[in-house]
C-alpha positions as CSV (number, residue, x, y, z in Angstrom):
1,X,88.2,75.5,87.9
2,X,85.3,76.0,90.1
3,X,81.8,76.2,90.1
4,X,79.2,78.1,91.9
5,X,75.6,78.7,92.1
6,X,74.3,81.5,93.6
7,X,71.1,83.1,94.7
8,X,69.7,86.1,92.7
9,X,67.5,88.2,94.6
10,X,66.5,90.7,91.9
11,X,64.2,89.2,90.2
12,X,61.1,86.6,91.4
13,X,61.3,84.8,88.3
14,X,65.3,84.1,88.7
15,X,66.7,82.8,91.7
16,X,70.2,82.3,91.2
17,X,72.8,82.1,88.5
18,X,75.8,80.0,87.3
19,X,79.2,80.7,86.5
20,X,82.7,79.1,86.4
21,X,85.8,80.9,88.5
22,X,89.2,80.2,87.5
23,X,90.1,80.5,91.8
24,X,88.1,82.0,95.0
25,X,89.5,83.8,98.1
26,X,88.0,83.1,101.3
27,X,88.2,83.1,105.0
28,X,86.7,82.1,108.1
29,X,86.2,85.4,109.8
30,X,85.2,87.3,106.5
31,X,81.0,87.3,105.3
32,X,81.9,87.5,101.7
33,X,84.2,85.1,99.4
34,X,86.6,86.5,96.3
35,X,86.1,85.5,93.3
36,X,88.5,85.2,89.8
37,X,86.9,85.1,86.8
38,X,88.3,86.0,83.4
39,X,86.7,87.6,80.7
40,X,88.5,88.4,77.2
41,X,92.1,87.6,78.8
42,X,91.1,90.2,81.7
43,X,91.1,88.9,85.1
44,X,88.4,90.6,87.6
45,X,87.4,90.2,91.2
46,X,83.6,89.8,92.0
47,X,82.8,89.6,95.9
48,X,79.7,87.9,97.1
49,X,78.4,86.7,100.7
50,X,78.9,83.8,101.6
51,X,75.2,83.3,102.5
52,X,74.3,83.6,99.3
53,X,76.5,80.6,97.5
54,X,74.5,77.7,97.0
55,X,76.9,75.4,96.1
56,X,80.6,75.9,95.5
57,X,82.6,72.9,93.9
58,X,85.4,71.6,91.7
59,X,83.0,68.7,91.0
60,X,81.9,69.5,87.5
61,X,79.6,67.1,87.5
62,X,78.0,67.7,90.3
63,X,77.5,71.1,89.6
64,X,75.4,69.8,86.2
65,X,73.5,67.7,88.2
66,X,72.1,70.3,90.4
67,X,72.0,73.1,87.6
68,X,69.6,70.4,85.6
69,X,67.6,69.7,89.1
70,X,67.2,74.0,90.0
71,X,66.4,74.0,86.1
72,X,63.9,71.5,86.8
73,X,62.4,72.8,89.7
74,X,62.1,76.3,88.2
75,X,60.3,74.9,84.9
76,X,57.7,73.2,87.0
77,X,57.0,75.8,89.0
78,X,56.5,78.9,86.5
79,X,54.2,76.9,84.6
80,X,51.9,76.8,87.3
81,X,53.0,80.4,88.3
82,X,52.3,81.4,84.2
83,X,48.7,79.3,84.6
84,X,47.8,81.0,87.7
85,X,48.6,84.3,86.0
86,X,46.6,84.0,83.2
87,X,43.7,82.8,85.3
88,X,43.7,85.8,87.3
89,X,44.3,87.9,84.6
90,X,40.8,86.6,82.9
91,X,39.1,86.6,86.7
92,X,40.0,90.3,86.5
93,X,38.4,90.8,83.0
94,X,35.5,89.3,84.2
95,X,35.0,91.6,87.5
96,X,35.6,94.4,85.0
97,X,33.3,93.4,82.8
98,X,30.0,92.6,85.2
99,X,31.0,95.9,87.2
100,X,31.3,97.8,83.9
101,X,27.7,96.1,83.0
102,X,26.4,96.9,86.7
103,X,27.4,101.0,86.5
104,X,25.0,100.7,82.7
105,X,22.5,98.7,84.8
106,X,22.4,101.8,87.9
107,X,22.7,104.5,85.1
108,X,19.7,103.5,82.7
109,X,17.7,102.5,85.7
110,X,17.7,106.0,87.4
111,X,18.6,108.9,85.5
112,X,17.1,111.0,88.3
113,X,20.0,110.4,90.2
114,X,22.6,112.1,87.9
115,X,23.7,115.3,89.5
116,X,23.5,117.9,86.8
């Protein structure tokens, strides 16, 4: 068996999956490497570019290791990304809020102005 990480460039909030290959295909001249991997006793292929393996190992153990560091990594940093979101979210509440009371303000203050 072999494991691999690789990047995921889909989605901001997931930068790379996991999975276990029963073999891999590859060669110097080629950008991509072959991949096995059997699902309900059917074998596939799945290509992906080699620029975008992160790590590709028989070292089980090593592959935990970094999957639990990446893990970690990720945790950290989307609950500063969730914090930051929610803070701006409420910063934008707030601008709409004193603009909303600033238009009330400009319309009570000078009704000449209104085009009719």
């Amino acid at each position: 068996m072999y494991y691999v990480i690789q990047r995921y460039h889909n989605n901001h909030q997931k930068h790379y999956f996991a999975y276990i290959v029963a073999k891999y295909i590859s060669a110097k001249n080629t950008q991509n490497i072959i991949f096995e991997i059997t699902q309900n006793g059917v074998t596939k292929r799945k290509w992906s570019p080699k620029k975008d393996i992160i790590l590709l190992t028989a070292d089980k153990e090593l592959f935990r290791n970094t999957l639990e560091r990446l893990e970690a990594l990720k945790e950290q940093h989307l609950e500063k990304i969730n914090s930051a979101q929610e803070k701006l979210n409420q910063e934008l509440s707030q601008f709409h809020e004193a603009l909303q009371k600033e238009f009330e303000m400009i319309l009570l203050s000078s009704p000449a102005n209104l085009l009719t």
